[in-house]
N, C-alpha and C positions, 0 to 999 in steps of 0.2 A: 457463397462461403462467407461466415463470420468474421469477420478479424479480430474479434473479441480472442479468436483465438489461435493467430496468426503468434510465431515465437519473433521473439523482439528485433533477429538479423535482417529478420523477412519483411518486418514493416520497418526499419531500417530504409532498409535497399528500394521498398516501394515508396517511400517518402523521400529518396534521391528522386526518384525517374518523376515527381512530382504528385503522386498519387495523391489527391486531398485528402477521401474517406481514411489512407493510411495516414495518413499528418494528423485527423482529427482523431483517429483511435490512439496513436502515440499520446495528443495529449491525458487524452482521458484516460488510458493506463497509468499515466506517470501525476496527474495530477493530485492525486490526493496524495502522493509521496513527497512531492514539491513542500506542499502546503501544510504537511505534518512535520518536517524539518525545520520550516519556514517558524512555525506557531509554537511545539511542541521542544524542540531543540533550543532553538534559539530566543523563543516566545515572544516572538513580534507582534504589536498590534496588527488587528486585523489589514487597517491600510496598507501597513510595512509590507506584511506576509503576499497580500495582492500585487503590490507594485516588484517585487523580489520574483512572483508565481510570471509574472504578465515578461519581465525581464530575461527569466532561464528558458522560456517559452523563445522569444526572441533571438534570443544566442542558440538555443540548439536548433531553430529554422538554418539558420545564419552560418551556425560553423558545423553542420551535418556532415560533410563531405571530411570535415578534420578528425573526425573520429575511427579510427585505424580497424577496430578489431568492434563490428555492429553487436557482437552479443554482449557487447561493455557498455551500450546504450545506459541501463541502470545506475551502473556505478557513475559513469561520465555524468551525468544528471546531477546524479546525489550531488559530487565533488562540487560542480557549479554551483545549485543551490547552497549550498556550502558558504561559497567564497562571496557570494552574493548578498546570503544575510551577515556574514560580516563586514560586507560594504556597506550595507545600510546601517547596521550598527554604528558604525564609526562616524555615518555621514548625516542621524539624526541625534551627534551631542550628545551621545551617550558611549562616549569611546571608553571610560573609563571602567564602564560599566561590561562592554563587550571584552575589553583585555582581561577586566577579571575573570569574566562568563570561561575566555578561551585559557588561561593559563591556571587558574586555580581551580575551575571545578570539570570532575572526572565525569559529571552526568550527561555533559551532551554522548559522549561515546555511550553510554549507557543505552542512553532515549535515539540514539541514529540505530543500535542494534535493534530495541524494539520498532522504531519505525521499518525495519527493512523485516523483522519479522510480520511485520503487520502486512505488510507487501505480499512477502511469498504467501499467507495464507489469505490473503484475499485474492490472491492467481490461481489459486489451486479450487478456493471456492466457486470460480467461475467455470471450474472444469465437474464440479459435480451436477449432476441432476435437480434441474430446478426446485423438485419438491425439499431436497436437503439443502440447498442454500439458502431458501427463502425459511424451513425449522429453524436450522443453527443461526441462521441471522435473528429470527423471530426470540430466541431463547438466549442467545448469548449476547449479542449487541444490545437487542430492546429490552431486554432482563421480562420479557413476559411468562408468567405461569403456564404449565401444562395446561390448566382450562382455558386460559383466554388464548393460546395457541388451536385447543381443539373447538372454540366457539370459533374463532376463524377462521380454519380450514375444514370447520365440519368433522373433526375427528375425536374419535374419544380419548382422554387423558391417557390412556394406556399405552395407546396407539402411536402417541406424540414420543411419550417413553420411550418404547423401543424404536422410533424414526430417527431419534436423537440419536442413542444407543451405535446406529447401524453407520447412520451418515457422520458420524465422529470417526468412526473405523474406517470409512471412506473418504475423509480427509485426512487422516494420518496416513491413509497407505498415499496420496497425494503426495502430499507434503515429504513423506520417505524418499518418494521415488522423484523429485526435482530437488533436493534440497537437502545432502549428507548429511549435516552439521543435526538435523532433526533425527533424535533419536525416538525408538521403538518406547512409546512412554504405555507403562502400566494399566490395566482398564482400571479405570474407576469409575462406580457407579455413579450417575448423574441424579442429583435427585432435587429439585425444586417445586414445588406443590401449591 
């Protein structure tokens, strides 16, 4: 069995009993949320962001057993990382720069919602069928054309069309069904050439 696709209580509890492959999948679920809070929120250079990633890594080996309710794994995380880059803010002389970051501007809230939106739908992509996450990845992250999609996978432009089409409706009924706050959004045609 995958733990790719293990739910968060479950590797949780198997990273108490010491389970490594479940230690090594925690991080690698959680790492790019780490590192998107780290960079993105807060905008730390790259060393900052590492030494903050390598730290909440630490502390949640460390204080695992502190965490009350294991489906809060997420949240717990975020919060650390959190408190963490604004250690480092204040401890690389640029404190004046992080009180204004935290008291005057409304964007980190903004940019932690898109981070955690980015989260549930990169969960939900790991739950489609290969051939649709490796499309929507190919066409939405990589910004590449219908042709150079169907030179890739050998398919015809048409065909990428309606792949896209299908596995968009199969990540929204995803994303529906873990994740209330995602409403029922409108089809629209996708069309890039």
């Amino acid at each position: 069995m995958s733990l790719a696709t293990v739910a968060d209580a479950d590797l949780v509890a198997r990273c108490r009993r010491g389970d490594q492959q479940a230690w090594d999948e925690l991080v690698n679920r959680f790492s790019r949320y780490v590192y998107a809070i780290a960079t993105r929120v807060y905008r730390l250079q790259d060393h900052d962001a590492e030494d903050v990633f390598q730290d909440v890594f630490t502390r949640t080996w460390q204080h695992l057993d502190d965490l009350r309710d294991d489906t809060a794994v997420r949240p717990w995380i975020g919060t650390l990382t959190r408190r963490l880059c604004v250690d480092k803010l204040r401890s690389t002389s640029r404190e004046v720069v992080a009180d204004e970051l935290l008291e005057t501007t409304p964007a980190p809230r903004d940019e932690l919602a898109e981070v955690d939106e980015a989260l549930y739908v990169h969960e939900a992509m790991k739950q489609l069928p290969e051939h649709c996450a490796e499309i929507l990845d190919r066409f939405f992250a990589q910004d590449q054309s219908y042709k150079v999609i169907g030179d890739a996978l050998d398919l015809p432009p048409g065909t990428i069309a309606s792949r896209i089409s299908r596995c968009l409706r199969k990540l929204r009924l995803q994303l529906e069904g873990r994740k209330p706050r995602f409403e029922p959004s409108d089809e629209h045609e996708v069309t890039r050439k």
